[in-house]
C-alpha positions as CSV (number, residue, x, y, z in Angstrom):
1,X,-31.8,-41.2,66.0
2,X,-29.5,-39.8,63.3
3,X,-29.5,-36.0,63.3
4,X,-30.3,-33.9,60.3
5,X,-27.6,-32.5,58.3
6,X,-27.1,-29.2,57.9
7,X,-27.4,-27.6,54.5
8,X,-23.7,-26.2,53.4
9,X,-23.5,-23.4,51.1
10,X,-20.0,-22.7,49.3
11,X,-19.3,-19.6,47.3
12,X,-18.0,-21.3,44.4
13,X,-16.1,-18.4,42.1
14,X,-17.5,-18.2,38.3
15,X,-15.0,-18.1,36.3
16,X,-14.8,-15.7,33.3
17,X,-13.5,-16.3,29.8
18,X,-10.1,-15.0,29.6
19,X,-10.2,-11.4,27.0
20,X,-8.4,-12.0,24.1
21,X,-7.0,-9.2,22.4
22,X,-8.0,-9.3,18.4
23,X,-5.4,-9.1,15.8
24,X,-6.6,-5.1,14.7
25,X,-5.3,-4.2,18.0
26,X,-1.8,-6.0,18.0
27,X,-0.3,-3.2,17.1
28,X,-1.4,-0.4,19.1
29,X,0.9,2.4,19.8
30,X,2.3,2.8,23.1
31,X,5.4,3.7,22.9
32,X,5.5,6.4,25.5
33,X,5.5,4.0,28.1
34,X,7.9,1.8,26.5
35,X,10.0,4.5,26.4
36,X,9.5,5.2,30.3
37,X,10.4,1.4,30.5
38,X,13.6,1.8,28.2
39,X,14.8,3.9,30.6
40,X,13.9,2.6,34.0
41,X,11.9,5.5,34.7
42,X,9.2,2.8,35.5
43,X,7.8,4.4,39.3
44,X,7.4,8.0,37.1
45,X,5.0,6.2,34.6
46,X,1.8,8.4,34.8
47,X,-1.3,6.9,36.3
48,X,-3.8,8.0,33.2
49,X,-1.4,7.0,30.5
50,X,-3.0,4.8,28.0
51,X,-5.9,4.2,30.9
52,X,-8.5,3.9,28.2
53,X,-6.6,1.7,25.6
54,X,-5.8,-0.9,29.0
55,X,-9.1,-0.7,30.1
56,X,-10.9,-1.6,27.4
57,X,-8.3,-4.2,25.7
58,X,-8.8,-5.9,29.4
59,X,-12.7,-6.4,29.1
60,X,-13.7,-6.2,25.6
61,X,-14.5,-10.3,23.9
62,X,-13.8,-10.8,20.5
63,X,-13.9,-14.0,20.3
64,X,-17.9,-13.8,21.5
65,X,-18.6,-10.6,20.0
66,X,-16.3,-9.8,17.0
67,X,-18.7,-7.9,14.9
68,X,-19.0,-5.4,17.8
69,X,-15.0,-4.4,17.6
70,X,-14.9,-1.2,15.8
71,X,-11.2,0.6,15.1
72,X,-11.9,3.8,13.7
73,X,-9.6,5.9,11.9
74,X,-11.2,9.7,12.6
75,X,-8.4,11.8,11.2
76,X,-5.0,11.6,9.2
77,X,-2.5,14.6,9.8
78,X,0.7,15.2,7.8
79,X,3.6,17.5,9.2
80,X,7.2,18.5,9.0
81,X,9.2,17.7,12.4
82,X,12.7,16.7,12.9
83,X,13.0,13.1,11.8
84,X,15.6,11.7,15.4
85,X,16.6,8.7,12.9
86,X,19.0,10.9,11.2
87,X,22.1,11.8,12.8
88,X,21.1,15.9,11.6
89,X,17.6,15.9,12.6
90,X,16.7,17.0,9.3
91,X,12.7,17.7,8.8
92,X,11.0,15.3,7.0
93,X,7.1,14.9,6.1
94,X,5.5,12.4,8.4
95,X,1.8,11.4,9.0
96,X,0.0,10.7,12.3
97,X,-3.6,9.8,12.8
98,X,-7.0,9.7,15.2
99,X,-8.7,6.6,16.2
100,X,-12.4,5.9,18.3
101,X,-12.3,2.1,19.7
102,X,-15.2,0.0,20.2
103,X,-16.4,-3.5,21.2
104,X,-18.3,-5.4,23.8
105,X,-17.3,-7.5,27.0
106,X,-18.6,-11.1,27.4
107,X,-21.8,-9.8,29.0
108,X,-22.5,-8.4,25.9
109,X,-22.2,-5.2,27.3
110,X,-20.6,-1.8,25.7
111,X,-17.0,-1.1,26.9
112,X,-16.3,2.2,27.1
113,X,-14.8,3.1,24.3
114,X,-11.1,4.9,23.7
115,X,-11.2,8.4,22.0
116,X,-8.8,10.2,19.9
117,X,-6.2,7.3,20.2
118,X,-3.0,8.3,18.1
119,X,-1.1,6.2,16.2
120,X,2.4,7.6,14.7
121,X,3.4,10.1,17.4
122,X,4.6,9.5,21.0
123,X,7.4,11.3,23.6
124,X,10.3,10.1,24.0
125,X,11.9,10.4,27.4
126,X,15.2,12.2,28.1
127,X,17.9,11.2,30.6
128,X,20.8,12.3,32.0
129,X,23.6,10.4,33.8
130,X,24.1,10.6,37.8
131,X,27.6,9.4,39.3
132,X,28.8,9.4,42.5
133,X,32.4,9.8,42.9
134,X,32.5,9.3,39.3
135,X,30.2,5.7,39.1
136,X,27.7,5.6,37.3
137,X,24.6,5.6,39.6
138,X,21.5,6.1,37.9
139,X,19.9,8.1,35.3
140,X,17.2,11.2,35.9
141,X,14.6,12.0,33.8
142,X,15.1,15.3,32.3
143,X,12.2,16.0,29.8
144,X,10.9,14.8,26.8
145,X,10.3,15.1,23.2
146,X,7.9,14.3,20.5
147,X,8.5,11.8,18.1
148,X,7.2,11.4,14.7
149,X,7.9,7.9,13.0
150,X,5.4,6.8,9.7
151,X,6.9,8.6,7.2
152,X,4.5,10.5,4.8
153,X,3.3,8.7,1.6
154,X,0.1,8.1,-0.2
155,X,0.7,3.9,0.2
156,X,1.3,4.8,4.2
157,X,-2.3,6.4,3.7
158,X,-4.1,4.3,1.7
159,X,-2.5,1.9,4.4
160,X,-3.7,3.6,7.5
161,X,-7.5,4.0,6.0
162,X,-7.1,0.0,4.8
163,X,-7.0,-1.0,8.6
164,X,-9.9,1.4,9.7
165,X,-13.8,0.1,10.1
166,X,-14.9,3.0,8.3
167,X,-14.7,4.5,4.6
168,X,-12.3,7.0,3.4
169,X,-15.4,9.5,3.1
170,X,-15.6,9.8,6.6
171,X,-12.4,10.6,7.5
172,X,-10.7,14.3,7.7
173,X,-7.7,14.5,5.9
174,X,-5.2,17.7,8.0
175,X,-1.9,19.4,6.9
176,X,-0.5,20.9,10.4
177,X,1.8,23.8,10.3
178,X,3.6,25.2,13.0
179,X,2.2,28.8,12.6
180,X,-1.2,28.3,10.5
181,X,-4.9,26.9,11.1
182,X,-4.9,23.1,10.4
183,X,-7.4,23.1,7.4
184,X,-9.0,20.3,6.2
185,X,-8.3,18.2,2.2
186,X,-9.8,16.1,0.1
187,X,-7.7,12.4,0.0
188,X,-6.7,13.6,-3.6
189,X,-5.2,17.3,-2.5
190,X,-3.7,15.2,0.6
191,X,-1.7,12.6,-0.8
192,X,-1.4,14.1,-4.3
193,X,0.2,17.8,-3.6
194,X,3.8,18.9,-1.7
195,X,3.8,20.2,1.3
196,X,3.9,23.6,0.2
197,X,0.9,23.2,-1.7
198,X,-0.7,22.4,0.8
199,X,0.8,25.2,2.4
200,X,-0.9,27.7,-0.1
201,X,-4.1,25.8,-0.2
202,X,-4.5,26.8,3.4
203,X,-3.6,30.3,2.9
204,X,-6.1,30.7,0.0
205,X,-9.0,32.4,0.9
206,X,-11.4,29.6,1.7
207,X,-9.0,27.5,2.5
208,X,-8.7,24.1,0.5
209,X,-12.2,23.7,-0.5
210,X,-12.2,26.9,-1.8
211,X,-9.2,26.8,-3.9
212,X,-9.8,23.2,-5.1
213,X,-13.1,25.5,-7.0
214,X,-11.1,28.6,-7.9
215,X,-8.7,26.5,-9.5
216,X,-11.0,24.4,-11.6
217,X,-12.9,27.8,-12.1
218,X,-9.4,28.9,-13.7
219,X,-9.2,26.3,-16.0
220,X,-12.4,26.6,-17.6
221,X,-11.7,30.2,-18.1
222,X,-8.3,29.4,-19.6
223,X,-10.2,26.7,-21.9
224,X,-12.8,28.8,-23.1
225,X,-9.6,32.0,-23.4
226,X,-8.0,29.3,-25.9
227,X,-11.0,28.6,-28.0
228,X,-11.7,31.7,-28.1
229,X,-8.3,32.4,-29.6
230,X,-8.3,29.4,-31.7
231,X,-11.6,30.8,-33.5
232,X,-10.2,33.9,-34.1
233,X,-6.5,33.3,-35.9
């Protein structure tokens, strides 16, 4: 009498559809790590660094979701720091900016999203030779500095705010001084004054805003002045 066969489960792993990473994010920065990598200081590359961006480039699906992948350009700052291209250090304007990340993994579930990104700023790492009976041995990691590299201009701007998912209306527009309050401009006062009108924008009483109104207040004054004038000779 044949004997019944007993019934054999196998755990068979599902397989999940490999994340690709969208083109809007090709060209994220991380160049603090590559500079950690540049210069072998690979075992002193901080846990947390970037742990948002990896995590969420890992699960998010745009090819199933792409209408849920949101890059979101928050704030634009412009600033005056030593520009390490030139063999003086010289200051030079640059711009740097804010971004929120969104999307959704194949699940269709929210990823956790990456806050206050920045683009156009990073730390390079500094390094200092190590010999041994005068051969080179190694190289220690001595500090670091910050590095500013999209020079200021109102295309490099209009180009940041191109790439982000949301309108120029939403986005704060910051001049950052070294000993003064970061106030925020309108895209026009931004992109359209010098530095050190900016400058005296943000030590105008009322900041900016204010001055963009005393200023145009001026004018109309000075108009009427003229008319007035013009009536009278």
């Amino acid at each position: 009498m044949p004997t019944k066969s007993k019934d054999t489960h196998v755990d068979v792993p599902v397989e999940q559809k490999k994340t690709v990473i969208p083109e809007i994010f090709k060209d994220w920065n991380n160049r603090t790590e590559q500079s950690y990598r540049k210069h072998q200081f690979v075992n002193q590359i901080p846990e947390t660094l970037y742990f948002q961006n990896k995590h969420f480039l890992k699960n998010i699906d745009a090819d199933k979701y792409p209408e849920a992948i949101q890059r979101e350009v928050t704030k634009i700052v412009r600033i005056k720091a030593p520009d390490y291209n030139s063999k003086t250090r010289e200051h030079k304007e640059f711009v740097y900016w804010y971004e929120n990340w969104y999307g959704r993994d194949w699940l269709n579930r929210t990823v956790a999203p990456v806050t206050d990104h920045v683009e156009g700023q990073y730390w390079e790492q500094e390094s200092e030779p190590v010999y041994d009976r005068e051969q080179l041995i190694g190289h220690n990691r001595v500090g670091q500095h910050e590095v500013f590299y999209i020079p200021f201009s109102k295309k490099a701007v209009e180009d940041i705010i191109s790439k982000s998912t949301i309108n120029k209306e939403q986005i704060k527009f910051l001049v950052k001084t070294p000993k003064m309050r970061n106030d925020e401009f309108t895209f026009e006062q931004f992109t359209q004054s010098t530095f050190d009108e900016c400058v005296e924008m943000i030590m105008h009483q009322g900041g900016p805003h204010r001055y963009a109104y005393d200023q145009l207040k001026q004018k109309q004054k000075d108009a009427e002045l003229l008319k007035q004038q013009k009536q009278y000779s």
